[in-house]
C-alpha angles and dihedrals in degrees: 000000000000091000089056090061093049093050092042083048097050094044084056104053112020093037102046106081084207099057086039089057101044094050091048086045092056090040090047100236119139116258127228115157089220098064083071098070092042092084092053130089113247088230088058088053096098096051097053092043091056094044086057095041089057096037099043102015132213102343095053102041090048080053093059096037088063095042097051098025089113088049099044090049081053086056092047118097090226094191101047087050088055092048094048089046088050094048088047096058089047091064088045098056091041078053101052092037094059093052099045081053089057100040088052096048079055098051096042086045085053096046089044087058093041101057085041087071098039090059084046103061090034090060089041086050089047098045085056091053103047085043091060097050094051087047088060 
């Protein structure tokens, strides 16, 4: 519990760029937003972005995302992104492909019907008029 008061202490007052401004402002210190995440590990990164995300929502977490963007890249696993990615468009294209299969065994069904028929009516049509010459 009383580290839920420090945590909920620190988040009011070190996460939130206002409170920041307004201390470094009474103790005279010049004030960038950026010279907060300095101090912090990049691998921590995530956690505190999260934290600020959830305490001060969407303006302040776009705020820190632009000051620590370079540090957080450092933190990405570039090539496992790029593997995951690539496995992910792998299962896309099986799944697209699968339906445009499908789609196109039903097409070529539906043709094959279709010009059934269609063979259908001609040899009837046909049949009657071979039926009327030979009646004359």
């Amino acid at each position: 519990e009383n580290s839920d008061a420090g945590r909920a202490k620190v988040i009011k007052t070190q996460l939130n760029s206002n409170t920041r401004k307004e201390f470094s402002l009474l103790q005279g210190i010049d004030y960038a937003y950026s010279s907060l995440f300095t101090e912090i590990d990049s691998v921590l990164l995530p956690d505190v972005l999260a934290l600020k995300g959830e305490t001060f929502g969407q303006n302040e977490l776009y705020r820190m995302l632009v000051a620590t963007a370079p540090d957080l890249a450092s933190v990405v696993n570039r090539k496992g992104v790029l593997k995951q990615k690539m496995a992910d468009s792998t299962a896309r294209i099986a799944a697209i492909n699968a339906v445009y299969m499908r789609q196109t065994a039903a097409l070529t069904d539906e043709y094959l019907q279709m010009n059934e028929e269609l063979a259908s009516i001609e040899s009837g049509e046909r049949n009657k008029l071979s039926g009327k010459k030979r009646g004359r």
